[in-house]
C-alpha positions as CSV (number, residue, x, y, z in Angstrom):
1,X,8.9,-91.8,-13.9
2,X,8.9,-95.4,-13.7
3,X,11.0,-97.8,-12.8
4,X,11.5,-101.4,-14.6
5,X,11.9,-104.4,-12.4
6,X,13.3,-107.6,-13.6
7,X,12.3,-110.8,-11.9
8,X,13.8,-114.2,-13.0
9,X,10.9,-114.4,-15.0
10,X,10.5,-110.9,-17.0
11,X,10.6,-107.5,-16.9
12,X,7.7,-106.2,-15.3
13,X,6.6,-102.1,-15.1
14,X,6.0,-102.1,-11.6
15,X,3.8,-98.9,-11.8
16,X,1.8,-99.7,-14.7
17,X,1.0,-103.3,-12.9
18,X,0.3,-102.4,-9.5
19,X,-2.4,-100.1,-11.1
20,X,-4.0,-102.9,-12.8
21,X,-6.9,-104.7,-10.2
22,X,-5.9,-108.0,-9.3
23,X,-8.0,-110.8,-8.2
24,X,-7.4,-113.8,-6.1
25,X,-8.5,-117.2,-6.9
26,X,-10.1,-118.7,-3.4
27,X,-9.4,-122.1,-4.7
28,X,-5.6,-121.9,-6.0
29,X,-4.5,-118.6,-4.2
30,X,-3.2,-117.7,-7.2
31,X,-3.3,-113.8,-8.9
32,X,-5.1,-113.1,-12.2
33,X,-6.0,-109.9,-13.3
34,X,-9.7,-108.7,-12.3
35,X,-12.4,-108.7,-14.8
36,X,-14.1,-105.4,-15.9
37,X,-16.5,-104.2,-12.8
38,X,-15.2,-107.4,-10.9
39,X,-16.0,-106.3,-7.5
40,X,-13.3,-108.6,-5.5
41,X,-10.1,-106.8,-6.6
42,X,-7.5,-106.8,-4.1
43,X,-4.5,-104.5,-2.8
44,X,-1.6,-105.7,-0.2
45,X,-1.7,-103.4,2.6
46,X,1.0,-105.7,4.4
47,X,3.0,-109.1,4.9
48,X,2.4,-109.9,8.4
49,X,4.4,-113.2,8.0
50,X,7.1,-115.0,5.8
51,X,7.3,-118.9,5.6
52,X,9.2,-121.1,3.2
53,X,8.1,-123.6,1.2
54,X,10.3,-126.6,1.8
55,X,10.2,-128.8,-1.7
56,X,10.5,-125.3,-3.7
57,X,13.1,-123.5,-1.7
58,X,10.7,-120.2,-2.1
59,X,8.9,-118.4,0.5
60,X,5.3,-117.4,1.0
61,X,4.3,-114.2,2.7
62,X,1.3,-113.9,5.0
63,X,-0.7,-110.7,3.6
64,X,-3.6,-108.7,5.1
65,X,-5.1,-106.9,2.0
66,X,-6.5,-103.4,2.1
67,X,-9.9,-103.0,3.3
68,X,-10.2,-106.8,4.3
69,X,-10.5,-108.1,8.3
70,X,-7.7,-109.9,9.8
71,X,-9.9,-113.4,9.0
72,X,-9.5,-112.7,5.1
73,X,-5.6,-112.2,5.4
74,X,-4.3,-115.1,3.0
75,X,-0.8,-117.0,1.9
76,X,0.6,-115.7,-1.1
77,X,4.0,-116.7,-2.6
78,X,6.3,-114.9,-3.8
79,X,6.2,-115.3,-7.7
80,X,3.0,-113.9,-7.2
81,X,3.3,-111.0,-5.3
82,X,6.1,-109.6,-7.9
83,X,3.7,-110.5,-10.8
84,X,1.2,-108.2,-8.8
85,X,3.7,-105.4,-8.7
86,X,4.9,-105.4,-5.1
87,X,8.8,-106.3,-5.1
88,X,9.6,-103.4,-2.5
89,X,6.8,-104.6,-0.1
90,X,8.8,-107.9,-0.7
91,X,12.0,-107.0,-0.3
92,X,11.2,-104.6,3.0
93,X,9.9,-108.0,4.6
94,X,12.9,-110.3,3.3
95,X,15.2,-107.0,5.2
96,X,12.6,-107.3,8.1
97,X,13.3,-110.9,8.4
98,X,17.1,-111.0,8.2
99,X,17.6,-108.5,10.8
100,X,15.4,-110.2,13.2
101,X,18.1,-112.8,12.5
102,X,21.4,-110.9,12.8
103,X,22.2,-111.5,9.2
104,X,22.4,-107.9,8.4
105,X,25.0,-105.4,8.9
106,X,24.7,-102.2,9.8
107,X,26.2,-99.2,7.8
């Protein structure tokens, strides 16, 4: 079963994306969907690190991708990350964040 996932932008299948290959564009950072036999398709394995973009009031996550070194972790914003499928890996960071902060309750 899946699950749909609505951003501000549109409503996304989060399966059906995250088992698309995704490729990231050295120059821009930005995600585009991989080529047929593309060989530099990418998978978040974590987000290490959140920032937040001052000007845009959005935040960018530090990610280390699956199968990459340390060296070839890379800043990816948010927008993107949900366009690639990865909300919950998202939203476990945000929680991450907050607590380290005290701004969560506990149930």
């Amino acid at each position: 079963m899946t699950r749909k996932v609505w951003t501000s932008k549109l409503s996304v299948d989060e399966e059906a994306v995250r088992l698309k290959k995704w490729c990231m564009v050295a120059v821009t950072g930005e995600a585009r969907l991989c080529k047929q036999d593309e060989p530099s398709a990418v998978v978040p394995d974590a987000l290490l690190n959140r920032k937040q973009l001052e000007k845009e009031k959005t935040f960018t996550y530090e990610v280390k991708w699956q199968f990459r070194p340390l060296e070839g972790n890379t800043w990816v914003e948010n927008d993107t990350l949900m366009q690639m499928g990865n909300k919950k890996l998202v939203e476990r960071e945000d929680e991450k964040r907050a607590a380290m902060a005290g701004l969560m309750t506990s149930n």
